[in-house]
C-alpha positions, 0 to 999 in steps of 0.5 A: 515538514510533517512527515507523520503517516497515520490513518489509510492509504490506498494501494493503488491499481494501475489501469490499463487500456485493452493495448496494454498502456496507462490509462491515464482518464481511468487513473485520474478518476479513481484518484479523485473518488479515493480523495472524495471518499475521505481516504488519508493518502495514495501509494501508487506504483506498489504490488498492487500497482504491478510496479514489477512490469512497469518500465522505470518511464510508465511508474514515473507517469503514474507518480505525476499523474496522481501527485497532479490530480491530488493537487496537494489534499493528501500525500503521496507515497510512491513505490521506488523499491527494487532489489538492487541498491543502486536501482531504488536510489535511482528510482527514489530520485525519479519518485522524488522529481515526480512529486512524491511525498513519501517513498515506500521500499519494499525489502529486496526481494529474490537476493535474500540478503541477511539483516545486516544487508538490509540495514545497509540497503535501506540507509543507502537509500534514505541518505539518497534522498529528502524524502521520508521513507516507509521501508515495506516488509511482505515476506510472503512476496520478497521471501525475506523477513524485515526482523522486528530488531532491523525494523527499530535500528531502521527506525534511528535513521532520520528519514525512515519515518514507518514501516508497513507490517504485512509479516501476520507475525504479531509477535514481531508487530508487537516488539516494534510497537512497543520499542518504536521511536515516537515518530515511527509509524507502524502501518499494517499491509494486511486488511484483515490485521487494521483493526487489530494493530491499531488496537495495539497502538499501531498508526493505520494501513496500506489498504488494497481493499480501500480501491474499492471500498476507500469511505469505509476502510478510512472510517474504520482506521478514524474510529479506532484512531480516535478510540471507538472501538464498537464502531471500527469493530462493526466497520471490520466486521462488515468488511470481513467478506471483501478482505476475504474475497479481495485475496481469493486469487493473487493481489491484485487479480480480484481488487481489478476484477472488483474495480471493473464491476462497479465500472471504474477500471477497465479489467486488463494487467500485464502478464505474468498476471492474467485475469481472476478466474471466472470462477472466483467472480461469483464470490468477488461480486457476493462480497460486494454486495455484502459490503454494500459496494455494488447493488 
């Protein structure tokens, strides 16, 4: 089984109605333009998913709705992290009987336990499950750093196959390129860094942008694959307005805002997230514009 991930991922949102529930048409939709739009695979259920306010039920549905409606095009990498052991080997299990294809476990976020702990986490949930696991560091959200020296022992463990980067350390990205096994994919979880790490060596992205613009960010990830770089730089360029904007106000409050005015979502998420500032959509639809997503 091919287990290698390269090029880009969308970040999945969740859609929800005005009730507040699934909506499940809205979700089956964006999944089919994301595909028609040429990105490489789907990661539903993460941070941008608001997985936090899903029950373990809701975040099962959204996994089979989208494994339903890819219908096996692309992979699908489900979000099973928490930051209790036992409570991501359960959900990795439940990701698995949904249909994933991949899991990403974000670090254990809150407990703040040392690297030792995280290699023990992570090893307790990729001996519970087949699947091949991205393990996922944001230190800026869990408020620990997944180090570039834990990253590559993660790396000797059969079935954890990447690590998605959004440290902004480059000099950590840098040691885990130039250490990592073969078979380890090293994803960035910054838009902004896409082109920089591959450029570097790295593999591809875990994108938010791409829920609003998936043709172009699955561009930019194929020409510096294929070692275009003036393309992929005009590419990175041309999205420099919507990375910005798409991070205006918490992720994923502006990327719902953004996918609401081009008609695609609904605008609703669950508290504690709440709406982008009306002052903010100003910026979010100049941005748009800029990249040619909203005439």
């Amino acid at each position: 089984m091919t287990t290698r991930l390269t090029g880009c991922g969308t970040a999945l949102v969740t859609p929800f109605t005005a009730g507040g529930i699934l909506d499940e048409p809205a979700l089956r939709a964006l999944v089919e333009w994301q595909i028609a739009e040429g990105i490489h695979f789907l990661v539903p259920v993460g941070s941008t998913g608001e997985a936090a306010t899903l029950t373990p039920a809701e975040q099962r549905r959204v996994v089979e709705v989208v494994v339903d409606q890819t219908k096996g095009r692309v992979p699908v990498m489900a979000g099973a992290g928490a930051n209790d052991t036992a409570r991501a080997v359960a959900l990795s299990r439940e990701m698995h009987a949904a249909g994933a294809t991949h899991l990403l476990h974000v670090t254990p976020m809150y407990n703040k336990p040392p690297q030792r702990a995280l290699v023990e986490h992570f090893r307790r949930v990729a001996d519970a499950t087949p699947l091949p696991v991205c393990a996922y560091n944001v230190p800026g959200r869990t408020g620990v750093n997944l180090e570039a020296r834990t990253t590559l022992e993660l790396a000797t463990i059969p079935n954890v196959v990447a690590v998605k980067e959004a440290s902004a350390n480059w000099g950590q990205m840098g040691a885990i390129l130039a250490d990592r096994p073969a078979h380890f994919s090293v994803l960035s979880g910054d838009d902004a860094f896409t082109l920089p790490l591959l450029a570097a060596g790295g593999d591809g992205v875990i994108s938010v942008a791409s829920n609003v613009t998936p043709r172009a960010m699955a561009e930019l990830a194929d020409a510096a694959l294929a070692g275009d770089v003036g393309r992929a730089r005009a590419l990175h360029f041309r999205l420099l307005p919507w990375f910005d904007a798409a991070f205006i106000e918490s992720n994923p409050l502006p990327v719902k805002a953004a996918l609401a005015m081009l008609g695609r979502i609904a605008n609703h998420l669950r508290l504690p997230l709440v709406p982008l500032d009306r002052r903010h959509e100003d910026a979010v639809r100049a941005a748009l514009r800029a990249v040619g997503a909203l005439a």
